[in-house]
C-alpha positions in Angstrom: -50.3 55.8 25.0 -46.9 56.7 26.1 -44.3 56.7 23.5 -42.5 53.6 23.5 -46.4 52.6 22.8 -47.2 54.8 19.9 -43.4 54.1 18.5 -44.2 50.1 18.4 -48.1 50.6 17.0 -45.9 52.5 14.0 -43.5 49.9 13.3 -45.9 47.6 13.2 -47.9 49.5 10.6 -44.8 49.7 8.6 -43.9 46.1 9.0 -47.5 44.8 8.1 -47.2 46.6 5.1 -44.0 45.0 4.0 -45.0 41.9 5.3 -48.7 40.9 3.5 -47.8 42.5 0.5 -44.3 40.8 0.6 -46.7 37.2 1.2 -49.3 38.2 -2.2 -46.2 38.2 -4.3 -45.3 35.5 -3.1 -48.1 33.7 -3.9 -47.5 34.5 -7.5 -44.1 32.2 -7.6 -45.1 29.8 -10.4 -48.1 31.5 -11.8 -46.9 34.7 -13.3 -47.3 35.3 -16.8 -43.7 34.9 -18.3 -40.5 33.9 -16.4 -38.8 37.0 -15.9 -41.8 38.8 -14.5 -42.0 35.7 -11.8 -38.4 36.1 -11.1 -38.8 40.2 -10.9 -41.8 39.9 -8.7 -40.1 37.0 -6.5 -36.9 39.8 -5.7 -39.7 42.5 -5.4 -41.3 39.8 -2.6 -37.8 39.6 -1.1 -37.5 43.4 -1.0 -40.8 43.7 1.3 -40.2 40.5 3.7 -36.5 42.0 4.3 -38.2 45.2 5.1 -40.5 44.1 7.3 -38.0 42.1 9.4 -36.2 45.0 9.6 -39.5 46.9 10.7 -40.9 44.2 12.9 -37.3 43.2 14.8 -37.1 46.7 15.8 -40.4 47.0 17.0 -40.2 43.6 19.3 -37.4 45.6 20.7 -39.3 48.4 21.2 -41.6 46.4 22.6 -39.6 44.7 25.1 -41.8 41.5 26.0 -39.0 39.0 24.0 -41.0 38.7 20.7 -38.8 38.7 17.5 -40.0 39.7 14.1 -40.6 35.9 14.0 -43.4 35.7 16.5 -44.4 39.0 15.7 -45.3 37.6 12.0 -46.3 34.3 12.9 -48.2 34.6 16.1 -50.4 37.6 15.9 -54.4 37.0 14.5 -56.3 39.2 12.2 -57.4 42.0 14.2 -53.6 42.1 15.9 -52.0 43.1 12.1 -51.5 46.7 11.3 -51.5 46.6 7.3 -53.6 48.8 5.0 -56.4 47.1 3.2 -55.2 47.7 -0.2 -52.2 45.5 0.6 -54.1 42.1 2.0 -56.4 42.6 -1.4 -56.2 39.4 -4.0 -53.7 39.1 -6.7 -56.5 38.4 -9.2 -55.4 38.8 -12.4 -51.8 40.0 -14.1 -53.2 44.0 -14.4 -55.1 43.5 -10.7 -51.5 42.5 -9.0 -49.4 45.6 -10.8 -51.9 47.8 -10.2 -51.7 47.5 -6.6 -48.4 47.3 -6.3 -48.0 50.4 -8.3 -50.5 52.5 -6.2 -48.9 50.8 -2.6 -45.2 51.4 -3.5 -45.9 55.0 -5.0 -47.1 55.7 -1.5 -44.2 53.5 0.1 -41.7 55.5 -1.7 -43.0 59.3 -0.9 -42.9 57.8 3.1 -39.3 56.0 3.2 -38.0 59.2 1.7 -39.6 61.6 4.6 -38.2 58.9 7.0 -35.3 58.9 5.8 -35.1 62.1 8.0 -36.5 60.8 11.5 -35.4 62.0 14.6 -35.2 58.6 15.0 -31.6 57.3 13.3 -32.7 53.5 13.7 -35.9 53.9 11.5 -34.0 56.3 9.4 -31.5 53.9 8.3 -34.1 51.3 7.9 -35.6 53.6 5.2 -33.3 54.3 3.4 -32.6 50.8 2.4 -36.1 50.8 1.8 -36.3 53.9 0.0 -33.5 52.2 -2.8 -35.6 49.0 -3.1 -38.9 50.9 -3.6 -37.7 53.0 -6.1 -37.4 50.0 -8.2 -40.5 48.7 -7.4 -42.2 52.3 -8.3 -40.8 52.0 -11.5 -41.2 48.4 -12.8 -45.0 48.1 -11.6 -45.1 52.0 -13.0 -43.8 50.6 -16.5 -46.2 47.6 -16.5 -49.6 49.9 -16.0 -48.2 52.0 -18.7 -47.5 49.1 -21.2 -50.9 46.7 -20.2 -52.6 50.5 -20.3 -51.5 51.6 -23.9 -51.9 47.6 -25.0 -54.0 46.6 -26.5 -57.7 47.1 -26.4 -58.1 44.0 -23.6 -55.0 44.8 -21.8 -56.0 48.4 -21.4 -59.3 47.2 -19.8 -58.3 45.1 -17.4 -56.1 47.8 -16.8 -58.2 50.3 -16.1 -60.7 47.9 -14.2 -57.7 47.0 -11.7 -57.3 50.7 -11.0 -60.7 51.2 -10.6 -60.9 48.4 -8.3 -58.3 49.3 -6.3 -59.0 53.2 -5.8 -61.1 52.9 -2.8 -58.9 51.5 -0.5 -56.1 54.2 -1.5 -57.7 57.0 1.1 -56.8 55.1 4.2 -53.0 55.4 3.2 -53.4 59.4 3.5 -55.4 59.0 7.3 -54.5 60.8 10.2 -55.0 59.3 14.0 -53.4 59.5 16.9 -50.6 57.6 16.7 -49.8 59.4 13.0 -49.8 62.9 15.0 -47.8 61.8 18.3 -45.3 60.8 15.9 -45.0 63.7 13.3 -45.1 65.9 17.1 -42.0 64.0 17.5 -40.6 64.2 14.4 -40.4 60.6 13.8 -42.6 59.9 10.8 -44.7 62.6 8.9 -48.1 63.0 9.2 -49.6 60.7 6.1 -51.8 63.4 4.5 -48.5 65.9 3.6 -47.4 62.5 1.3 -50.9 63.1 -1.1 -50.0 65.6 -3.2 -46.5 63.6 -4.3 -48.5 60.7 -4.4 -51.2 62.1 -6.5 -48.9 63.5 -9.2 -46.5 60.4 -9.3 -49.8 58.5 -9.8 -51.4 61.0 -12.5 -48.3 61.1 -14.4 -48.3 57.1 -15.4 -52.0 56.6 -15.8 -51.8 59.9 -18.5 -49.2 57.8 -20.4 -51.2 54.4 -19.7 -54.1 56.2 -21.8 -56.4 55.5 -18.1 -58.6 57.4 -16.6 -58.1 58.3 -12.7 -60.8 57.5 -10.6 -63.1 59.5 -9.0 -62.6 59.9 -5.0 -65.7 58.4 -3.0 -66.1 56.7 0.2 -63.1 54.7 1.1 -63.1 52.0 3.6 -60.6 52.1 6.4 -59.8 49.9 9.4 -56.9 48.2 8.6 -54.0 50.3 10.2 -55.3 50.5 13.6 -56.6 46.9 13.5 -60.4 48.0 13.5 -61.1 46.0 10.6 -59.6 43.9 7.8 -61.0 42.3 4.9 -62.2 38.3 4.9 -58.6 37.9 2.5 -56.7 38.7 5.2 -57.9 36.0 7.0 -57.0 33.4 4.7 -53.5 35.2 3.5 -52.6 34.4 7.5 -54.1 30.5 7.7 -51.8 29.8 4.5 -48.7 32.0 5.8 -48.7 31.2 9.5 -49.9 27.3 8.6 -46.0 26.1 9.6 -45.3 27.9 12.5 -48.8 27.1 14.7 -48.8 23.2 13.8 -45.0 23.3 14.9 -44.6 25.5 17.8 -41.5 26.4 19.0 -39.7 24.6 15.9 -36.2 25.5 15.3 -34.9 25.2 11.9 
């Protein structure tokens, strides 16, 4: 891969991301436990479409074959999308949804800030918006595991279930391939296993004051960030998402 190559394979990582986990919350819009939460989570939803426009716009420049963030979003199939796993997993229930946003924006927000310095200013910028909004999400999902944690005695179990759920598809956000080190060589992006050890202590820190126990590290599934493999949600996550834009092709609203 030359690097215009590698540069576009990134931003669509980074707009994948943004994008599924931006479409789970959204999926919550009527069905979460009190109003404010639905309206938080909504904005938070918001936050993570905006970002991946951002991401995905740029990298259909980068590309340079005329695909917007619009086709890239809407026209791709399974195998073409870039996200982690633990972003296209099911909201199940209340603790299941805040634990994974928790664990995916604790990550988000130790990579936006090391963006935030890329040699390249375009993706810089773009991260430091992203940086502001994921500071927020860090802390109001970090609040909620604490609370449903030190709850009561069912709160704390779901809890703890939802982290222990959720754990094994954490690794693959710390994996190095190719395209990771042609992009830390060029000062671009960092190299994802440097962000652990932030990660790891950001995420120790609120499970010790949610009274929960952090899992043990086994095998983790990976796949989802070069495209080798996603899970069966995915699938339907892109039927209901991408429904509008394949029965009406070309549409212009």
């Amino acid at each position: 891969m030359d690097r215009q190559e590698v540069l576009f394979e990134y931003l669509l990582r980074l707009g994948d991301n943004a994008l599924i986990l931006g479409q789970r919350l959204c999926e919550l819009v009527g069905w979460a436990p009190e109003l404010e939460e639905e309206m938080a989570l909504a904005n938070i939803a918001l936050d993570c479409i905006g970002q991946a426009r951002l991401f995905l716009s740029y990298a259909g420049e980068v590309e340079g074959r005329g695909r917007d963030e619009d086709a890239l979003a809407f026209r791709r199939d399974v195998l073409d999308l870039r996200n982690a796993l633990l972003v296209e997993q099911p909201n199940g229930d209340f603790a299941h949804t805040i634990g994974r946003l928790f664990l995916i924006s604790a990550f988000n927000e130790q990579l936006y800030a090391a963006l935030t310095g890329s040699a390249d200013r375009r993706l810089a910028d773009i991260a430091q918006k992203a940086l502001v909004e994921t500071r927020y999400h860090v802390r109001h999902s970090g609040e909620w595991v604490i609370r449903l944690g030190d709850g009561t005695e069912e709160s704390h179990r779901r809890m703890q279930k939802a982290i222990d759920d959720l754990w094994m598809y954490t690794g693959e956000l710390f994996t190095t391939d190719e395209i990771d080190r042609k992009i830390a060589e060029a000062g671009i992006g960092p190299d994802p296993a440097t962000l652990k050890p932030a990660w790891d202590r950001r995420v120790e820190a609120v499970l010790r004051e949610a009274t929960l126990e952090r899992p043990q590290d086994g095998w983790m599934p990976t796949g989802g960030k070069d495209g080798r493999m996603h899970s069966e949600h995915l699938g339907h996550l892109l039927a209901e998402m991408q429904f509008l834009q394949r029965a009406y092709p070309d549409a212009r609203w």
